[in-house]
PDBQT receptor file of N, H, CA, C and O in Angstrom, charges set to zero:
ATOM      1  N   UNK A   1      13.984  -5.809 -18.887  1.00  0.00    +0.000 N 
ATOM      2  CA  UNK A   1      14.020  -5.052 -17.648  1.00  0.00    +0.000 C 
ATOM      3  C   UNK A   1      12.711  -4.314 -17.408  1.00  0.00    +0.000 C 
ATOM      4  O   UNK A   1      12.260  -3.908 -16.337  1.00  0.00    +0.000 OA
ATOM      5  N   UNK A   2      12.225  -4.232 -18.561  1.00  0.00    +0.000 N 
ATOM      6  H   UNK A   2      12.591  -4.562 -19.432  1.00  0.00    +0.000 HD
ATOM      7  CA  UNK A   2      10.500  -2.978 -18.271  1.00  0.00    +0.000 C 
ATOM      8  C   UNK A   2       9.866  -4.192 -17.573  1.00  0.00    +0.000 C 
ATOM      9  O   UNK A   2       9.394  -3.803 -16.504  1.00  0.00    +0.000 OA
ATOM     10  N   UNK A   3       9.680  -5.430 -17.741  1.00  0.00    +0.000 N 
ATOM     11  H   UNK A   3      10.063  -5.746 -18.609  1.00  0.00    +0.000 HD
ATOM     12  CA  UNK A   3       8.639  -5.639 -16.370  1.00  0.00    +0.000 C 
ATOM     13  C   UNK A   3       9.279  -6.842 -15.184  1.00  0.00    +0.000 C 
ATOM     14  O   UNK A   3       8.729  -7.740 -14.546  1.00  0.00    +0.000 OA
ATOM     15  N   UNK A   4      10.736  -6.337 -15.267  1.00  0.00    +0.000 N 
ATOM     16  H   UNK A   4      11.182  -5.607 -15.785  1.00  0.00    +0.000 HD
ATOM     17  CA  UNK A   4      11.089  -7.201 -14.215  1.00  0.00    +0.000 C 
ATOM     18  C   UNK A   4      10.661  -6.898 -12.875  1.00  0.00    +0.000 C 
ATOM     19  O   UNK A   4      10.305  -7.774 -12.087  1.00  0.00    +0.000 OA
ATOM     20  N   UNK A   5      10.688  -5.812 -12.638  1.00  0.00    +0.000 N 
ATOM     21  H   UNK A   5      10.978  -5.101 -13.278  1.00  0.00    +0.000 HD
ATOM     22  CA  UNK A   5      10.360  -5.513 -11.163  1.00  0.00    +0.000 C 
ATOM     23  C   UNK A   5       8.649  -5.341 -10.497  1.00  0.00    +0.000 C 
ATOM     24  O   UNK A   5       7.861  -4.541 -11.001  1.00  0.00    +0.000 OA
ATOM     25  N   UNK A   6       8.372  -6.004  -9.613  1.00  0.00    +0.000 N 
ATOM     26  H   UNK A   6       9.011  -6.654  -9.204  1.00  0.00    +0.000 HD
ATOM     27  CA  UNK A   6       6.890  -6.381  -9.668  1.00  0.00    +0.000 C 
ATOM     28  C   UNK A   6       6.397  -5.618  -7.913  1.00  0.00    +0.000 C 
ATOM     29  O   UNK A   6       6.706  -5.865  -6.747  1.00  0.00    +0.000 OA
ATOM     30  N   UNK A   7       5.625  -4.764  -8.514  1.00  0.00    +0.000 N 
ATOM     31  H   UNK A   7       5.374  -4.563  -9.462  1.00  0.00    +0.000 HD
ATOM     32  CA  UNK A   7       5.586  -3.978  -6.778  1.00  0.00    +0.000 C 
ATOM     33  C   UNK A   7       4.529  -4.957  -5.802  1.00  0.00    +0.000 C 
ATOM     34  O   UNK A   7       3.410  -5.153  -6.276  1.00  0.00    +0.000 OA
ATOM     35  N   UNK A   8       4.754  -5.389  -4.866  1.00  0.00    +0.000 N 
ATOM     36  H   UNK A   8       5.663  -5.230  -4.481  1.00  0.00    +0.000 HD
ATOM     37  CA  UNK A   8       3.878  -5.965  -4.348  1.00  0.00    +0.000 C 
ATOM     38  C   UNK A   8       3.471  -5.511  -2.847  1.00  0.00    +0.000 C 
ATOM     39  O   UNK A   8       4.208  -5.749  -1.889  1.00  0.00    +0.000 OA
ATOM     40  N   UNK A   9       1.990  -4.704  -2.705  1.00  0.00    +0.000 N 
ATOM     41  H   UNK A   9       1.392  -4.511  -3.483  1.00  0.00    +0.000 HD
ATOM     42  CA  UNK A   9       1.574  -4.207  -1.781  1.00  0.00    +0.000 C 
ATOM     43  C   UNK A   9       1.822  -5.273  -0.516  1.00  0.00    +0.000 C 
ATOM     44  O   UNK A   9       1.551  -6.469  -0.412  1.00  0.00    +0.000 OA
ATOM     45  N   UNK A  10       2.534  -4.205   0.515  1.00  0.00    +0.000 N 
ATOM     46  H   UNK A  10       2.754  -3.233   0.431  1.00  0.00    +0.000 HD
ATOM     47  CA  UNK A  10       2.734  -5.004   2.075  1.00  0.00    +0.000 C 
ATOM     48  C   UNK A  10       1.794  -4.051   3.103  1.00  0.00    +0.000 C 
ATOM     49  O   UNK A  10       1.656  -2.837   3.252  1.00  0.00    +0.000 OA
ATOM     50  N   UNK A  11       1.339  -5.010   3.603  1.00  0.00    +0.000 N 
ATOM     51  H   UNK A  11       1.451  -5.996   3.482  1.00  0.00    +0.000 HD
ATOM     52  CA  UNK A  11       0.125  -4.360   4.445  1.00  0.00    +0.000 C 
ATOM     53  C   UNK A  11       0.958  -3.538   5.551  1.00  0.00    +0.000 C 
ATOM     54  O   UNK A  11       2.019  -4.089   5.845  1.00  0.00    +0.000 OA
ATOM     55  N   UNK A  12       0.748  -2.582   6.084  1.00  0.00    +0.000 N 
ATOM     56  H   UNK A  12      -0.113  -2.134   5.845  1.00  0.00    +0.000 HD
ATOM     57  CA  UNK A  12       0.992  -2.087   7.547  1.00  0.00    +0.000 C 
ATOM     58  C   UNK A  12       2.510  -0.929   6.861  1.00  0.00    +0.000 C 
ATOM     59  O   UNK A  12       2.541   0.302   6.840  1.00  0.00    +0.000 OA
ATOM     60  N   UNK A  13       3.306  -1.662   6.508  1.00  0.00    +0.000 N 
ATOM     61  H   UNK A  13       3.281  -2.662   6.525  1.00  0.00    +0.000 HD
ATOM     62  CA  UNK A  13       4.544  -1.034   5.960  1.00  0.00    +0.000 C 
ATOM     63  C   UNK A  13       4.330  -0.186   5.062  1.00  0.00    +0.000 C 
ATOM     64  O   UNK A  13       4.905   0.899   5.135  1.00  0.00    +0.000 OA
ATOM     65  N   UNK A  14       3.389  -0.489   3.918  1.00  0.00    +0.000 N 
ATOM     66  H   UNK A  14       2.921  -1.370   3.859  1.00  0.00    +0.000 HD
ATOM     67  CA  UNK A  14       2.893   0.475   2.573  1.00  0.00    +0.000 C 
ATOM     68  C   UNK A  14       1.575   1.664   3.103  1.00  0.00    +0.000 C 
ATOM     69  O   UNK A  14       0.998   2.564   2.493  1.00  0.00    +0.000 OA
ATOM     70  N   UNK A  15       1.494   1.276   4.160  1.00  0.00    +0.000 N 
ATOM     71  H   UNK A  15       1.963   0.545   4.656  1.00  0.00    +0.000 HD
ATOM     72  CA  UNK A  15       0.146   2.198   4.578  1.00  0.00    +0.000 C 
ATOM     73  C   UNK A  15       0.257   3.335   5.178  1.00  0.00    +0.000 C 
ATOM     74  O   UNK A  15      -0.724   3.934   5.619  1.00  0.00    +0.000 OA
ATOM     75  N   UNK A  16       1.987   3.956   5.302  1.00  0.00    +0.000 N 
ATOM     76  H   UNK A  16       2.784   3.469   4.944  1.00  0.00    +0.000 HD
ATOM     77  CA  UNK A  16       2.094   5.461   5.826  1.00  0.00    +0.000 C 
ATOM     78  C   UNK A  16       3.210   6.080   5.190  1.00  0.00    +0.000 C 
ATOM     79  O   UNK A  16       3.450   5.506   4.127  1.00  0.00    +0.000 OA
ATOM     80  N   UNK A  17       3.822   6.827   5.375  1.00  0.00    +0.000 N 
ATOM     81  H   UNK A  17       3.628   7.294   6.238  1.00  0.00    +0.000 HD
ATOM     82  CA  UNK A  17       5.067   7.656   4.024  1.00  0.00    +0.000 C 
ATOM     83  C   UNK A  17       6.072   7.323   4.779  1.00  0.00    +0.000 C 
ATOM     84  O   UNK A  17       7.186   7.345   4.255  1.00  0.00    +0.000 OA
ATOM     85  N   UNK A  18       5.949   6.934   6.176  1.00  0.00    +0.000 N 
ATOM     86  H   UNK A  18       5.044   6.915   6.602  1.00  0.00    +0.000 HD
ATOM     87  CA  UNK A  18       6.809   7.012   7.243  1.00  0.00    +0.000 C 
ATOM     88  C   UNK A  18       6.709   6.418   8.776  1.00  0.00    +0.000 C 
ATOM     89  O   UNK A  18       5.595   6.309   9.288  1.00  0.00    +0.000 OA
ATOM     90  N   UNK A  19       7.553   6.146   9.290  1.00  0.00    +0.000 N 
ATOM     91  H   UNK A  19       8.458   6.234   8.874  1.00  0.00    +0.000 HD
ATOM     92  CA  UNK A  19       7.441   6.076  11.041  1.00  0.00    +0.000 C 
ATOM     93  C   UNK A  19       8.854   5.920  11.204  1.00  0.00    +0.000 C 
ATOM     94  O   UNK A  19       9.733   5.407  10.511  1.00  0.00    +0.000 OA
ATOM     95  N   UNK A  20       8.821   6.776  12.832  1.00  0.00    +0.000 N 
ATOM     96  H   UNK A  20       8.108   7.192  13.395  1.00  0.00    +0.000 HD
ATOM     97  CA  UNK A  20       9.952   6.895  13.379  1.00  0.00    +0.000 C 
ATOM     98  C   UNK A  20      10.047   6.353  14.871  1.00  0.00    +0.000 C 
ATOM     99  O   UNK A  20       9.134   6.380  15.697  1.00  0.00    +0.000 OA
ATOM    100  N   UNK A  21      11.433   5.817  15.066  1.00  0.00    +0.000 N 
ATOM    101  H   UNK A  21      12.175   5.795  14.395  1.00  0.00    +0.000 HD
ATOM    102  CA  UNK A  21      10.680   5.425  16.731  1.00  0.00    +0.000 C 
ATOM    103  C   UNK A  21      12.411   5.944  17.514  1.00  0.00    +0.000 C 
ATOM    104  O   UNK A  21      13.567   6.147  17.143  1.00  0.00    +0.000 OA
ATOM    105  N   UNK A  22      11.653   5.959  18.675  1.00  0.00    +0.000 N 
ATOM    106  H   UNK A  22      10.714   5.795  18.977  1.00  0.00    +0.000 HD
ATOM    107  CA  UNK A  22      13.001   6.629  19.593  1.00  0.00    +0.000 C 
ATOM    108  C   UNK A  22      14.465   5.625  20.006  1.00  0.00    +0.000 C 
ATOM    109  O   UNK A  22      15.543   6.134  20.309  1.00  0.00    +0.000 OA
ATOM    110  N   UNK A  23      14.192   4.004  19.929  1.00  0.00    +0.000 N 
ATOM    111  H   UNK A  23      13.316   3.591  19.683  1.00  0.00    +0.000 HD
ATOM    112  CA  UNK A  23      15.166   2.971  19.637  1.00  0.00    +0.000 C 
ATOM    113  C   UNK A  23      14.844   1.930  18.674  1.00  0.00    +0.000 C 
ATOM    114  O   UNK A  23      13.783   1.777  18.068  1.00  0.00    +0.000 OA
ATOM    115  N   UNK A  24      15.772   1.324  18.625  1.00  0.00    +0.000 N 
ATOM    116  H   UNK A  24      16.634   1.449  19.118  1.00  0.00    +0.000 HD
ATOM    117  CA  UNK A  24      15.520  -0.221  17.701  1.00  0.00    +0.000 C 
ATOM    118  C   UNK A  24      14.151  -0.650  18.443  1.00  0.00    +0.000 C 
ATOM    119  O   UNK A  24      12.984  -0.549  18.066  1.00  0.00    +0.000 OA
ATOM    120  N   UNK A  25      14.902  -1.344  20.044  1.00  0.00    +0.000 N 
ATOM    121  H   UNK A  25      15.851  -1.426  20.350  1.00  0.00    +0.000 HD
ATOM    122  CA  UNK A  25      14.181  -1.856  20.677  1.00  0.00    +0.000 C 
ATOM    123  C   UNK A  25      12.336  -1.642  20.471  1.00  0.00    +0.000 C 
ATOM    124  O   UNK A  25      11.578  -2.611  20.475  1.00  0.00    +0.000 OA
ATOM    125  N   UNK A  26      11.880  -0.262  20.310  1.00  0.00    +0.000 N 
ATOM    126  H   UNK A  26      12.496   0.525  20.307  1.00  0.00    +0.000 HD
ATOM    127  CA  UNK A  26      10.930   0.470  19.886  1.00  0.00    +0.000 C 
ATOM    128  C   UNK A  26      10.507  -0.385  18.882  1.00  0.00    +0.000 C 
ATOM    129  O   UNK A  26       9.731  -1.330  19.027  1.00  0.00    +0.000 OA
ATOM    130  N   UNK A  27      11.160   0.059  17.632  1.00  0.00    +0.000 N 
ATOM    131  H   UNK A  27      11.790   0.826  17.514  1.00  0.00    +0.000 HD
ATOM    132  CA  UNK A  27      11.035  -0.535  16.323  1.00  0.00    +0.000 C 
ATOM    133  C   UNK A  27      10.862  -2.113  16.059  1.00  0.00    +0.000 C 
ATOM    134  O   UNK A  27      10.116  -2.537  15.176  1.00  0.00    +0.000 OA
ATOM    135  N   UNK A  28      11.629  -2.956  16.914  1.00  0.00    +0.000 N 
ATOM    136  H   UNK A  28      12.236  -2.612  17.631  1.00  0.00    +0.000 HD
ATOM    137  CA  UNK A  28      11.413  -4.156  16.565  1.00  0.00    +0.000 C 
ATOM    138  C   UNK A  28      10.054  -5.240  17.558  1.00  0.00    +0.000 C 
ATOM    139  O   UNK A  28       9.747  -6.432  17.547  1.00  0.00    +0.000 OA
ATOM    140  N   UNK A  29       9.520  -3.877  18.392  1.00  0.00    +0.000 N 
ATOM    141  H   UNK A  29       9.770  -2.909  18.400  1.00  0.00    +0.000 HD
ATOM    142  CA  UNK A  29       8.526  -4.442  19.314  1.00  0.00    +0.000 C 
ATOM    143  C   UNK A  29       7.188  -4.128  18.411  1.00  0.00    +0.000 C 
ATOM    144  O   UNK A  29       6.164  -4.810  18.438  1.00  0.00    +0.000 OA
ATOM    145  N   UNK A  30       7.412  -2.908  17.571  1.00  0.00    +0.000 N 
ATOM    146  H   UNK A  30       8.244  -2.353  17.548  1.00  0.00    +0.000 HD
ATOM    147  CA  UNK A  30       6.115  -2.547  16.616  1.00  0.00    +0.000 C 
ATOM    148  C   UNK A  30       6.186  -3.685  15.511  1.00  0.00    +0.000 C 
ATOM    149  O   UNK A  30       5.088  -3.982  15.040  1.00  0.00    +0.000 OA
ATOM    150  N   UNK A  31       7.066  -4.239  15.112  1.00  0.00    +0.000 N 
ATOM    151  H   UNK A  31       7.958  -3.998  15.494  1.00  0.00    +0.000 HD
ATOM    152  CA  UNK A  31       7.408  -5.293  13.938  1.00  0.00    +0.000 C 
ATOM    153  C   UNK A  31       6.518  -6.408  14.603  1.00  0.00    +0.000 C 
ATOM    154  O   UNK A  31       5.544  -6.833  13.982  1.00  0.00    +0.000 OA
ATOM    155  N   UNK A  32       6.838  -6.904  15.883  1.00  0.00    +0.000 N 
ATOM    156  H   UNK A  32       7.629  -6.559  16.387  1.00  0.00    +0.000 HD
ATOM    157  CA  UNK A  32       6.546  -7.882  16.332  1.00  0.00    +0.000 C 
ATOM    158  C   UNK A  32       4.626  -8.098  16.424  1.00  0.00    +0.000 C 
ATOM    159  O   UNK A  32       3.928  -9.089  16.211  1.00  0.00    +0.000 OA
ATOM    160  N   UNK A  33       4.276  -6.700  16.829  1.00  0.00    +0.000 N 
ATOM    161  H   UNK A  33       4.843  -5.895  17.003  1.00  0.00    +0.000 HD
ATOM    162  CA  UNK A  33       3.368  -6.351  17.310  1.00  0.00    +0.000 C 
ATOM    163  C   UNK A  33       2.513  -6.369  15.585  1.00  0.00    +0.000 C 
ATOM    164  O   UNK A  33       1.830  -7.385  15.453  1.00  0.00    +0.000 OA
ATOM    165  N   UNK A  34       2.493  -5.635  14.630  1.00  0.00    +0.000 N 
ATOM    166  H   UNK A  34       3.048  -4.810  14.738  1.00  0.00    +0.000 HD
ATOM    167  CA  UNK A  34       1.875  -5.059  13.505  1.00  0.00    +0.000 C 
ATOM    168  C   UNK A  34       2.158  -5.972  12.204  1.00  0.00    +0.000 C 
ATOM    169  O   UNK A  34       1.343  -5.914  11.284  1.00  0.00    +0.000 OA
ATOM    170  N   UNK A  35       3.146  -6.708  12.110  1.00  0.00    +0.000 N 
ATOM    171  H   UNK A  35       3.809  -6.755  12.858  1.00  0.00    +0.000 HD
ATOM    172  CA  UNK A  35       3.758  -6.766  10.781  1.00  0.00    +0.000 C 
ATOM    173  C   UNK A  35       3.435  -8.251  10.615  1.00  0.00    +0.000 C 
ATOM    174  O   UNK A  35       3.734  -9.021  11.527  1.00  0.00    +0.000 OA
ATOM    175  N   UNK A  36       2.764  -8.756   9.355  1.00  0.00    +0.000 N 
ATOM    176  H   UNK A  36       2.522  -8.129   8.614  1.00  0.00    +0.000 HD
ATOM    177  CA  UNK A  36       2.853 -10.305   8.972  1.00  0.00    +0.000 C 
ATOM    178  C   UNK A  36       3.820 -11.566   9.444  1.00  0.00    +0.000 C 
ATOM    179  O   UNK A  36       4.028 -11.826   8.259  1.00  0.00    +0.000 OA
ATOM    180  N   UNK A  37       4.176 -12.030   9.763  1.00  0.00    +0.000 N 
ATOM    181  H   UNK A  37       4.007 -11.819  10.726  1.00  0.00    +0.000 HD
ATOM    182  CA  UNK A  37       4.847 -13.782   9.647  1.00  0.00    +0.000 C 
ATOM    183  C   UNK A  37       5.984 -13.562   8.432  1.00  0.00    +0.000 C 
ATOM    184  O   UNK A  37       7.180 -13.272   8.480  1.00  0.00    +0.000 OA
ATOM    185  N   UNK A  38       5.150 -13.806   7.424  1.00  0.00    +0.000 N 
ATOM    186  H   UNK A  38       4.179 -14.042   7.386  1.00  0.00    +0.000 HD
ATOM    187  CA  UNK A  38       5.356 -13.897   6.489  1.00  0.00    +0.000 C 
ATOM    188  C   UNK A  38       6.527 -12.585   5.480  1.00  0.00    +0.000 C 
ATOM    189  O   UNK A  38       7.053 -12.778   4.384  1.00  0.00    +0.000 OA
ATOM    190  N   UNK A  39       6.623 -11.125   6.505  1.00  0.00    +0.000 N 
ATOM    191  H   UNK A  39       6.195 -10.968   7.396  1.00  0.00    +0.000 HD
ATOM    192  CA  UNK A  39       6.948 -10.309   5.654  1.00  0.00    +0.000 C 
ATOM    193  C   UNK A  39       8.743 -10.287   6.191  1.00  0.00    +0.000 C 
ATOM    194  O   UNK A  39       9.682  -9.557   5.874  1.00  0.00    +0.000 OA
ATOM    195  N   UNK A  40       8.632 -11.349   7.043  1.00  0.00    +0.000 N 
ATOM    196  H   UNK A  40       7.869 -11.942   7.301  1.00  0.00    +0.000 HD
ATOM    197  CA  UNK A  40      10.197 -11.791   7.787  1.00  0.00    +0.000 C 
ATOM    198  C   UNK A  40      10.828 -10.328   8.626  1.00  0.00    +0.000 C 
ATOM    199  O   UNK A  40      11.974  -9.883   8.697  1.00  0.00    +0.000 OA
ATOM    200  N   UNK A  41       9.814  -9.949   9.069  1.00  0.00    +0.000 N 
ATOM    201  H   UNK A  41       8.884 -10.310   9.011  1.00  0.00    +0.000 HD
ATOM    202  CA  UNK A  41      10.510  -8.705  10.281  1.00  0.00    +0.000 C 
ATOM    203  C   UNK A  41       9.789  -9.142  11.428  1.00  0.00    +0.000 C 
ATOM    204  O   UNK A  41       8.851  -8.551  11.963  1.00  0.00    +0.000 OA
ATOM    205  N   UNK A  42      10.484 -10.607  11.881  1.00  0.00    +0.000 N 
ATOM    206  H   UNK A  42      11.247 -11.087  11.447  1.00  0.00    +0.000 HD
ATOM    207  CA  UNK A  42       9.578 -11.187  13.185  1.00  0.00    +0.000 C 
ATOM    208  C   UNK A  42      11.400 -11.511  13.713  1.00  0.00    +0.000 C 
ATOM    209  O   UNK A  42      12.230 -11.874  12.879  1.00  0.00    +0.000 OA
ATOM    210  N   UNK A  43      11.682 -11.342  14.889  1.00  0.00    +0.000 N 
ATOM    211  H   UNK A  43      11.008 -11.047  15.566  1.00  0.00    +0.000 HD
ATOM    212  CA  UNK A  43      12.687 -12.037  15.765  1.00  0.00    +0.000 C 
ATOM    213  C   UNK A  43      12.880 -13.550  15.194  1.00  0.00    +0.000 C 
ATOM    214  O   UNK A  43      12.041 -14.200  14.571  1.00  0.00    +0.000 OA
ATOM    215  N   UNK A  44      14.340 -13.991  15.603  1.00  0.00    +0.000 N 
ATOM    216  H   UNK A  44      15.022 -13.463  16.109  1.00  0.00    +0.000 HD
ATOM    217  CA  UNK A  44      13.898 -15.485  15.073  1.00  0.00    +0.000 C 
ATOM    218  C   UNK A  44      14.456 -16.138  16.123  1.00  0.00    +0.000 C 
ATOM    219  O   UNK A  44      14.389 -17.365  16.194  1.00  0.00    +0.000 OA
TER     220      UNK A  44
């Protein structure tokens, strides 16, 4: 268990302590807008 868990830096997401937004809608337009392909917080 000591090295099962493997932290792996995510760009944009790891880069503030926090964000808040006033709806989803909000939230899933900044995902769309900021966040990798790859980090699977894209609409499908």
């Amino acid at each position: 268990m000591r090295y099962a868990f493997i932290h792996t830096y995510k760009p944009v997401l790891d880069d503030a302590p926090f964000r808040s937004f006033d709806s989803m809608e909000q939230y899933r337009q900044w995902c769309e807008e900021n966040l990798p392909d790859w980090l699977g917080y894209g609409r499908v």
